[in-house]
N, C-alpha and C positions, 0 to 999 in steps of 0.2 A: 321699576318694580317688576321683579319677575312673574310669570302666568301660573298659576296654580295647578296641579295636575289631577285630574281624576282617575285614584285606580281603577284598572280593567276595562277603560276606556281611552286615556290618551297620555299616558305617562311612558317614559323611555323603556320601562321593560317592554310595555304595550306593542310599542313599533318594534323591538328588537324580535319578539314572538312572532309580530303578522311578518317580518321578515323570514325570518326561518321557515315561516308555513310557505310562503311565497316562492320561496329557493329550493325547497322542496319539492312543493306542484311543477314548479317550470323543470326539476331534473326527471319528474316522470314523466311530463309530455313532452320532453326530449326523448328520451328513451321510447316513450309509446313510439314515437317519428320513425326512430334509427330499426325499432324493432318493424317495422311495418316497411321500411325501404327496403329490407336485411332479405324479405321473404322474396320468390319466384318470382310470384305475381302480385306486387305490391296492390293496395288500394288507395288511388291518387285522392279520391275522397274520404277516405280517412284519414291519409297522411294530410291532406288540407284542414280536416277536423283537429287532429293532434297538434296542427302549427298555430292553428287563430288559437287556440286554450293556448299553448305556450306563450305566442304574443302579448294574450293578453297579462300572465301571469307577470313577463318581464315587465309590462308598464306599469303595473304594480308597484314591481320591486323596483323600481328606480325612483315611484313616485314616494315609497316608504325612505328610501336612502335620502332622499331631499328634504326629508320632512325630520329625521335621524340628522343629517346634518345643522338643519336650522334650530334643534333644540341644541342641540351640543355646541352653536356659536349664542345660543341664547346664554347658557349656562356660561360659559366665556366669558362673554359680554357683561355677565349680571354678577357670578360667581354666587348664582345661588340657582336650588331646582328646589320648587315646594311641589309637596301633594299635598292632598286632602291625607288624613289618614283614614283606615278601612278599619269599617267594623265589624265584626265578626260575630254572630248569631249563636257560633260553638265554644265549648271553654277550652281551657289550653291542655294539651295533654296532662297524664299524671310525671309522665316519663318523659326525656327528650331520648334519642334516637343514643347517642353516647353511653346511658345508663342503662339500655334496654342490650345493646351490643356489651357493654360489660359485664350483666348477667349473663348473654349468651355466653360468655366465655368459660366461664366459671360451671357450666353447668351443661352435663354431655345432653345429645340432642334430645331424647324425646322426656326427658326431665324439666326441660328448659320448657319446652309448650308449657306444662300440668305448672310448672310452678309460678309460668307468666299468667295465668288463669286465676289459681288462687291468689293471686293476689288484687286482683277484681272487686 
């Protein structure tokens, strides 16, 4: 039986987000580095500053990749991935995104505001 997921806590978009934020942070405190080596008179205690944050950022990230890989051999394994499903507090739009674009089409720019309004 496979492990059930909780969204916005530990479900595979979940990892795949705190990845992104993770590879993110570690390429500005790379850069913070390279921009701080780049100057005259670099500052070795900042560039030590900017290296522990980058360090830590990759331990992170490698520990997210192993954690990404262990549900994707779970799913493998099991050939199933459950969540919970999320419930939402808001109702569902009136419009989806497709319908609201095909009015804009149809309707030159500051018509399309007044007439998205009235219909409120």
């Amino acid at each position: 039986m496979s492990q059930v997921h909780i969204p916005n806590l530990n479900t595979f978009a979940d990892l795949i987000d705190r990845l992104v934020v993770e590879i993110n942070k570690l390429a500005f405190f790379e850069n913070k580095k390279r921009e701080e080596h780049a100057k005259d008179s670099p500052d070795q205690y900042l560039i030590a500053y900017w290296d522990n944050l980058s360090r830590d950022a990759c331990e992170y990230r490698s520990m997210l990749k192993n954690e990404i890989n262990r549900v994707l051999t779970m799913i493998c394994d099991t050939g199933e991935y459950k969540t919970l499903k999320e419930l939402r507090t808001f109702r569902s739009p009136d419009k989806d995104v497709g319908e609201i674009l095909a009015k804009r089409c149809e309707l030159p720019g500051p018509n399309f505001i007044e007439e998205l309004c009235k219909e409120k």
